[in-house]
C-alpha positions in Angstrom: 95.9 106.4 99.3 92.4 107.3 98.9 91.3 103.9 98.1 93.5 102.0 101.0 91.8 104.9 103.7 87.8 104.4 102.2 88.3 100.6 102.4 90.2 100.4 105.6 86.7 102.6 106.9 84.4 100.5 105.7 86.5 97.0 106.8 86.4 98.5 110.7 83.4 99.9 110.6 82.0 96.7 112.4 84.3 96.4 115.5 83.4 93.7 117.8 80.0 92.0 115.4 82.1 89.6 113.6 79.3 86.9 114.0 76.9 89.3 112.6 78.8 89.0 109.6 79.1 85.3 109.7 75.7 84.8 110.0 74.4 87.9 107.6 74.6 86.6 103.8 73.9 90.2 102.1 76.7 91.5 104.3 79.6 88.9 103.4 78.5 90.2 99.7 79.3 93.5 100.4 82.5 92.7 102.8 83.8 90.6 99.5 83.1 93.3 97.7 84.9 95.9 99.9 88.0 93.4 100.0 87.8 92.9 96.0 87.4 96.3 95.3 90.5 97.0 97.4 92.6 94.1 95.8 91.9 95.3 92.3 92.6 98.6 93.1 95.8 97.6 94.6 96.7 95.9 91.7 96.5 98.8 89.6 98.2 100.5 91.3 100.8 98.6 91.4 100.8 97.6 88.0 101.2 101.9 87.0 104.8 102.4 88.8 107.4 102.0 85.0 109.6 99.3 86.7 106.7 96.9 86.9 104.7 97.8 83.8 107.8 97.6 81.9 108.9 93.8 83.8 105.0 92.6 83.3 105.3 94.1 79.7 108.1 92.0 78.4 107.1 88.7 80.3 103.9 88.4 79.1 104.3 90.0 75.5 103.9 87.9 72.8 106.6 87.5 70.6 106.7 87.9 67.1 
């Protein structure tokens, strides 16, 4: 939740300049960075609850 709240801050903290950021290359960096970093997190997230680390455990294991 912490991750979802910081992100969701920084995403909205430019209400109303979206063509600053269209024309500002440094800040599109750090907007896909915002949005990566919130993806990833997601993921992990995600990927922690038993139902779908055990599911993504026995797909993707190798079998011997």
């Amino acid at each position: 939740m912490d991750v979802i709240l910081g992100r969701y801050q920084l995403l909205l903290s430019l209400p109303g300049s979206s063509g600053t950021a269209s024309k500002d290359v440094p800040l599109r960096f750090v907007w896909f960075g915002v949005v990566s970093y919130l993806v990833v997190s997601l993921q992990g997230s995600v990927q922690a609850f038993m139902p779908v680390n055990r599911f993504i455990y026995f797909i993707y294991s190798p079998t011997s």
